[in-house]
C-alpha positions in Angstrom: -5.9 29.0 -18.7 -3.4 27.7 -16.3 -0.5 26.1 -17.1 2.2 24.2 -15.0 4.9 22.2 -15.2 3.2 19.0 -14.6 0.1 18.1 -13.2 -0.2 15.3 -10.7 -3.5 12.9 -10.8 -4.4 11.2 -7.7 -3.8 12.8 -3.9 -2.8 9.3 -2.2 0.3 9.0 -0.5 2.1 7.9 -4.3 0.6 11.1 -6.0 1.1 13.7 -3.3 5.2 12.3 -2.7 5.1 12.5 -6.3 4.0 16.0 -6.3 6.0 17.2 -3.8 9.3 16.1 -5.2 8.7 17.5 -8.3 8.3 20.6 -6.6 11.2 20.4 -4.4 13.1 20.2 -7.8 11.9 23.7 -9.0 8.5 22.6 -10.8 5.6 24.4 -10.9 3.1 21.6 -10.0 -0.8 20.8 -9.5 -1.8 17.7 -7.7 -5.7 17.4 -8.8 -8.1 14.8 -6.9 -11.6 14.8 -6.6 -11.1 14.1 -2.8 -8.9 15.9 -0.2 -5.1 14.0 0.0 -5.3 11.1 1.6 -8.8 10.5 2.0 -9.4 7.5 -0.4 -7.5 4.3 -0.1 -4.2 6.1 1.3 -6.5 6.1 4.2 -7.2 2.5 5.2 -3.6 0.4 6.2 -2.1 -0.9 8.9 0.8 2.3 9.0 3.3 0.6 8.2 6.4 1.1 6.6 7.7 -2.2 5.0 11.4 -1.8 5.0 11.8 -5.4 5.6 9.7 -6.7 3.0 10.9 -9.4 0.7 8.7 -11.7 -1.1 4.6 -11.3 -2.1 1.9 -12.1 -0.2 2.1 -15.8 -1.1 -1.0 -17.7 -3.3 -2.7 -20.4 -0.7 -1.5 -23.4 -0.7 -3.1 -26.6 0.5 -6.1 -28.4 0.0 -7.4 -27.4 3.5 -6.6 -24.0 3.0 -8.1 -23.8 -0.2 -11.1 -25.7 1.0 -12.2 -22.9 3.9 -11.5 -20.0 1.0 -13.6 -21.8 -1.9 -16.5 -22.1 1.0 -16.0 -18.5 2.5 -15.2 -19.7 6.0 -11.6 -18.4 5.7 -10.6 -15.0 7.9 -8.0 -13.9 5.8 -9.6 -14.2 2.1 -13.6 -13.5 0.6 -14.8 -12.8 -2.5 -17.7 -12.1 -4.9 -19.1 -14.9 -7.5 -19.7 -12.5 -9.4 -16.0 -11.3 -9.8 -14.1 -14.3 -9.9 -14.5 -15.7 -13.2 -13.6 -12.3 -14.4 -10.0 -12.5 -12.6 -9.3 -16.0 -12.9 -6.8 -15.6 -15.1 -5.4 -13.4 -13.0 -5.5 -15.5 -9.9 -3.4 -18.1 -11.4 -0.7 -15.6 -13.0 -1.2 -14.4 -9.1 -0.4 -18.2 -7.8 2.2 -18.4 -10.8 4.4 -14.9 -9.8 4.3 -16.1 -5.9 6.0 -19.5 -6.3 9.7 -19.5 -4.9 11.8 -18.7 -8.0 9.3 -15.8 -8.8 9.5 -15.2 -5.3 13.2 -14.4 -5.4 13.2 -12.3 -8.7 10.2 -10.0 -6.8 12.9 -9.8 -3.9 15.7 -8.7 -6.0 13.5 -6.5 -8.4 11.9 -4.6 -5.5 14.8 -4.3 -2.9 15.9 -0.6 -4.2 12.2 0.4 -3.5 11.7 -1.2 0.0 15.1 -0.5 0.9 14.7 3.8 0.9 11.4 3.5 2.0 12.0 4.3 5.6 14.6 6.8 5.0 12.7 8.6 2.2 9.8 9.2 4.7 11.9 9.9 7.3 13.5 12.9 5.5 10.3 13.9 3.8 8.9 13.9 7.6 11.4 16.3 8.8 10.4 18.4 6.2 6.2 18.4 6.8 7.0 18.8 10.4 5.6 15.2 10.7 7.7 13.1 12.8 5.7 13.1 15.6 3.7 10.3 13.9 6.7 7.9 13.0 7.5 5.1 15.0 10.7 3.3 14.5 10.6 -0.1 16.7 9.1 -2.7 13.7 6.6 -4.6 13.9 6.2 -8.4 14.9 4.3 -11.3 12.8 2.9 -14.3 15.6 2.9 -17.9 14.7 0.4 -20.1 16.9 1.7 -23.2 15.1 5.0 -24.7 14.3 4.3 -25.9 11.6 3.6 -21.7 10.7 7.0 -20.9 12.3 9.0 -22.9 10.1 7.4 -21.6 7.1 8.7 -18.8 7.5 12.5 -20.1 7.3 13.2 -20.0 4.0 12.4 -15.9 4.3 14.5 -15.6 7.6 17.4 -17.2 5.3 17.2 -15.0 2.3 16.8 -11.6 5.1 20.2 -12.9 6.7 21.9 -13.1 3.4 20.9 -9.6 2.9 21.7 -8.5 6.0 18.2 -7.7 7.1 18.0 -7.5 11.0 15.1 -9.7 12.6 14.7 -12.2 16.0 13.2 -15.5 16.1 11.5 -14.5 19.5 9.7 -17.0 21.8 5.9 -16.4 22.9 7.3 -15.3 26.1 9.8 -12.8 24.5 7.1 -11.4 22.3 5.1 -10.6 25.0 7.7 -8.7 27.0 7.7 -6.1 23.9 4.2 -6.7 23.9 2.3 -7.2 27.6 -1.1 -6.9 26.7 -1.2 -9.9 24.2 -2.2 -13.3 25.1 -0.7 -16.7 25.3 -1.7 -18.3 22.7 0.9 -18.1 20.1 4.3 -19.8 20.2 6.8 -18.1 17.8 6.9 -14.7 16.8 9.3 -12.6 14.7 10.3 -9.4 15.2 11.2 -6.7 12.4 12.8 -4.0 13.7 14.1 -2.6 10.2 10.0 -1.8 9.4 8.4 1.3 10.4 5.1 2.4 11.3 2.8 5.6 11.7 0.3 6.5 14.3 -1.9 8.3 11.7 -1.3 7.3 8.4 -4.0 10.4 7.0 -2.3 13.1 8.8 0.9 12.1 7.1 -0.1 12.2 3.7 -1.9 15.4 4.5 0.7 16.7 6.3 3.1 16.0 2.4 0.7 17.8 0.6 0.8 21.0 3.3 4.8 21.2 2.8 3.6 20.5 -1.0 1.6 23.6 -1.0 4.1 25.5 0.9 6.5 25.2 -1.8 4.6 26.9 -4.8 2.2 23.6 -5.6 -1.6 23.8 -5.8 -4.0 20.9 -4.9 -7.1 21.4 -6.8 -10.7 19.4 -7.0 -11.2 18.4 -10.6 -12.1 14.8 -12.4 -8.8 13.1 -13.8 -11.0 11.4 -16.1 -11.1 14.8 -18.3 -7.3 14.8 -18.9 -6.6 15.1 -22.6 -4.4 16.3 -25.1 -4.8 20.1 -26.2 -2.8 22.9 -28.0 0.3 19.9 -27.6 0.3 19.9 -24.0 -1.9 17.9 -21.5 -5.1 19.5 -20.1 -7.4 18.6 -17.1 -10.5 20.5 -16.2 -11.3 21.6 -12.1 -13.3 23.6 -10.5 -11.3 26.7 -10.9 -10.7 26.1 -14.7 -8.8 23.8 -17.1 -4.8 23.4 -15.9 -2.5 22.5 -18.9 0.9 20.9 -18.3 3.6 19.3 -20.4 3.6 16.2 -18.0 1.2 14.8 -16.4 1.5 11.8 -14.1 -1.7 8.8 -13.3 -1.5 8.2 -9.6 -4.7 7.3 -9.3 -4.4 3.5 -7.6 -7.7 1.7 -8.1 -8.9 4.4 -10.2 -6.5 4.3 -13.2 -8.1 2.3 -15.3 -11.0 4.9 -15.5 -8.4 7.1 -16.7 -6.4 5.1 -19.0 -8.6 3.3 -20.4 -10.4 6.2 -22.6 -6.4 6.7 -23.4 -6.3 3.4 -25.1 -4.4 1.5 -22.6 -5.4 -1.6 -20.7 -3.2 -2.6 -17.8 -4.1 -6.0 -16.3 -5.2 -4.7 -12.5 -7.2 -6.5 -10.0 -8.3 -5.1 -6.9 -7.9 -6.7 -3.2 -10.4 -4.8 -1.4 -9.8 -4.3 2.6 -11.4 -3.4 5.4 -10.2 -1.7 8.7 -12.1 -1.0 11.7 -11.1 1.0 15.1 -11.6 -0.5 18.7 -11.1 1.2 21.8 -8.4 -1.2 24.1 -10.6 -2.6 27.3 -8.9 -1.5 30.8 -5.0 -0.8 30.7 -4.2 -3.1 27.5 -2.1 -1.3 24.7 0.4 -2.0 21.7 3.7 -0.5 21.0 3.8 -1.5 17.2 1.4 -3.0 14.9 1.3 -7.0 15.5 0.4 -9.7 12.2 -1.9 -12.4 13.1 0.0 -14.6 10.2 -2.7 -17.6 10.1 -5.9 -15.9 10.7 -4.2 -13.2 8.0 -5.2 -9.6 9.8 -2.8 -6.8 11.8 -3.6 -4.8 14.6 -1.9 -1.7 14.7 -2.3 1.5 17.5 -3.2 4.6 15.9 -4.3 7.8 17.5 -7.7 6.8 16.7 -7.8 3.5 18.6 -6.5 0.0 17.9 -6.8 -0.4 14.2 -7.9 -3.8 13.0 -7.0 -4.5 9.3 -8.5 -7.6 7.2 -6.9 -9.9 4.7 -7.8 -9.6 1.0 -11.0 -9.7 -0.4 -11.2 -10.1 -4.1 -14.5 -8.4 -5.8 -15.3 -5.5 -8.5 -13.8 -2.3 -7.0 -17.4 -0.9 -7.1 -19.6 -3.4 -5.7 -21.1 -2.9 -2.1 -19.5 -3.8 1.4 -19.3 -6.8 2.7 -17.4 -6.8 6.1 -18.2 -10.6 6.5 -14.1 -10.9 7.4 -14.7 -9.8 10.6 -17.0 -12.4 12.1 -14.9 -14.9 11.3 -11.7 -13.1 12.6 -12.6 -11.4 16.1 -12.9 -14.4 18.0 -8.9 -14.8 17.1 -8.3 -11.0 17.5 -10.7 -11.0 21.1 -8.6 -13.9 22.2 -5.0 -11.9 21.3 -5.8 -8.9 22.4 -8.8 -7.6 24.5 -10.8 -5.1 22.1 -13.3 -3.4 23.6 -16.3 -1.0 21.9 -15.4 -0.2 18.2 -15.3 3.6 17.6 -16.9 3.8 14.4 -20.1 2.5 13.7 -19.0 0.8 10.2 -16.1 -0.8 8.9 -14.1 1.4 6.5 -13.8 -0.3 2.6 -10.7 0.6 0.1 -9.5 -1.5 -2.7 -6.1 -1.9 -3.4 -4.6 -2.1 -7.1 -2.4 -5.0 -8.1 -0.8 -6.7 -10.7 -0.6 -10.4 -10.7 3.1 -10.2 -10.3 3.1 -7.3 -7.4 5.5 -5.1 -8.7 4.0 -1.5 -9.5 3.8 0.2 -12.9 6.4 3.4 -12.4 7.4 5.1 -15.8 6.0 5.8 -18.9 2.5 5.4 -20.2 2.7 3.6 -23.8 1.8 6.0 -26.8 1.3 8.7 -24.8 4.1 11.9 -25.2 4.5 13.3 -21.9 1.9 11.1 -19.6 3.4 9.0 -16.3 2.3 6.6 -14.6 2.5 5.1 -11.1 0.2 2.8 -9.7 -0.5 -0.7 -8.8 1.6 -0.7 -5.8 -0.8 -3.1 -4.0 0.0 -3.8 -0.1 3.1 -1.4 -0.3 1.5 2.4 -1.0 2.2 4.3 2.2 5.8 2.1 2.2 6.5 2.8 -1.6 4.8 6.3 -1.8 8.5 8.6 -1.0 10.5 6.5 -2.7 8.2 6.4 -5.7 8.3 10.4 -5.9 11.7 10.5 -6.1 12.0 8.1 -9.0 9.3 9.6 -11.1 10.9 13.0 -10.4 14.3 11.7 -11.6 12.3 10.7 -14.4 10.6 13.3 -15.7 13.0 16.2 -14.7 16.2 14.4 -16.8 17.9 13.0 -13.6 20.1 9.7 -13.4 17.4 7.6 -11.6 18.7 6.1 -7.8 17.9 2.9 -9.6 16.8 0.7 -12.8 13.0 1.7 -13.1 13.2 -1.4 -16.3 11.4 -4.0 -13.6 8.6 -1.6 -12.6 7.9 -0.4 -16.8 4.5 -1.0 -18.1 6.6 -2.9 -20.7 6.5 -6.0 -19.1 3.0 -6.6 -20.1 3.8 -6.0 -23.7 3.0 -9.1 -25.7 
């Protein structure tokens, strides 16, 4: 029988930070996946690093809008019949949670997490020897429309007040950062406080090798065997069961498999996406991942080509692929920016986990001695993955926490 300090479930980006700053503090740790780190949904973002984030992803709004979504012609939104009775409800605590107020309180709730999120990679970076893949010039978010450029006001006020840096840029500004994109948007804002990374897998694997380096061990095993034995927590792998006094669910769109034979129902949905790499035609290139705001995709360079990522697409976790996004997008994305062949021969499929007011669950499981959770963090993993290591840590090993964790407690779904 092994037995640790604490054993980590889950090797994404959230689970392996977790692991590796609980063993930076001294603990003797095992982060257990059935996968290698990073190879499940920590794989398939845009690379970004959201320091600049504010607000949710807002709920659509107009009857237009709504229109082309309810009759799957949208590029930014799909879904399943046969999931969306099933989340409903949560669709319209979704549409309730994005509405300005709600808006604000997310802002203010999440701003301690967003704001150490490039930093926290940054140092955790210069430990894995992984700065090579960190970029630190933003990224920019094009508006073809006016009417989409003065939308945004409203955020570009609050980011002032806060003393966020961004630029109002012109189409002809944007595309002196950005050469290779074409004419055909007329506003653009440029985020120079964000981050990205050319290779979003290799950093996550590159945590879990300075992980391993200081006394942790990565094991395969199922989390779904985690249970309480002899007082302490247990989880079976394939070199034995590992027992541990704290254990920690990091296990994104998994954890309800987990908690759920534990007894505890969290209210998750899952907004699947899809990414795809394309090789640039001729001499074209991007410096920094570029938003698409009304036809809802990014394309970001990574060392594997130019990476185009989808909007949301609301089905079961489990249910087969369905890529149809992308017809309905490249034409916009050909006429932006001149793909060429794509490298794979499929589009790649991860589901993100969310809760219907974005913020993640980081604390405490209810009921359970010992167990922590941290998931749900939706659109903001690879951002919120660091930052969310250190808080857990200062959690679990008695330390003042950098802030309030009370806004991201499972407690707020308590009836």
């Amino acid at each position: 029988m092994a037995r640790t300090d604490a054993i980590v479930l889950g090797a994404g980006i959230v689970g392996t930070s977790i692991a590796l700053h609980l063993a930076k503090r001294g603990l003797s740790v095992a982060l257990i996946d059935r996968r290698g780190p990073g190879e499940e949904t920590s794989y398939g973002n845009a690379g970004v690093i959201e320091g600049n984030t504010l607000f949710p992803h807002a709920f659509p709004s107009g009857f237009g809008k709504l229109l082309k979504i309810a009759l799957k012609q949208a590029p930014d939104a799909n879904y399943h019949w046969s999931a969306l009775l099933r989340i409903a409800p949560w669709l319209l605590a979704y549409r309730r949670h994005t509405r300005p107020e709600e808006s604000v309180a997310y802002a203010e709730d999440m701003r301690p997490l967003f704001a150490r999120a490039v930093a926290e990679h940054e140092a955790l970076m210069a430990e894995a020897e992984a700065a090579q893949y960190l970029r630190k010039n933003g990224w920019i978010k094009l508006y073809r429309s006016d009417a989409a450029f003065a939308g945004t006001a409203r955020e570009r006020d609050f980011a002032s007040r806060l003393g966020l840096s961004h630029r109002a840029l012109s189409g002809e500004e944007a595309r002196a950062l950005e050469p290779s994109l074409s004419p055909v948007f007329r506003h653009a804002v440029h985020w120079p406080e964000a981050a990205s990374v050319s290779n979003p897998l290799a950093v996550t694997k590159a945590y879990a090798e300075r992980f391993v380096k200081l006394g942790g061990v990565i094991l395969r095993g199922d989390a779904r065997t985690l249970r309480r034995a002899d007082g302490h927590w247990r989880a079976d792998t394939g070199e034995g069961p590992v027992d541990a006094k704290d254990a920690v669910g990091a296990l994104g769109p998994w954890s309800p498999d987990l908690l759920g034979a534990l007894g505890i129902d969290l209210p998750m949905a899952y907004k699947r996406g899809y990414h795809r790499h394309f090789r640039p035609r001729g001499n074209a290139g991007l410096n920094r991942p570029i938003v698409d705001t009304e036809f809802g995709y990014c394309l970001a360079p990574m060392e594997q080509g130019v990476r185009l990522t989808t909007g949301a697409e609301f089905a079961d976790r489990d249910a087969a692929p369905t890529p149809v996004q992308f017809d309905r997008l490249m034409p916009a994305a050909n006429e932006l920016f001149p793909l060429g062949e794509p490298v794979e021969a499929q589009p790649w499929l991860g589901s993100r986990p969310c809760f219907a007011d974005s913020r993640p669950v980081i604390g405490r499981a209810p009921g359970q001695s010992g167990l922590w959770l941290a998931c749900g963090h939706a659109h903001w993993g690879l951002t919120l993955g660091p930052v969310t290591g250190r808080l857990v840590a200062d959690m679990i090993t008695g330390a003042t926490p950098f802030c309030d964790p009370a806004p991201y407690s499972v407690d707020r779904f308590a009836s």
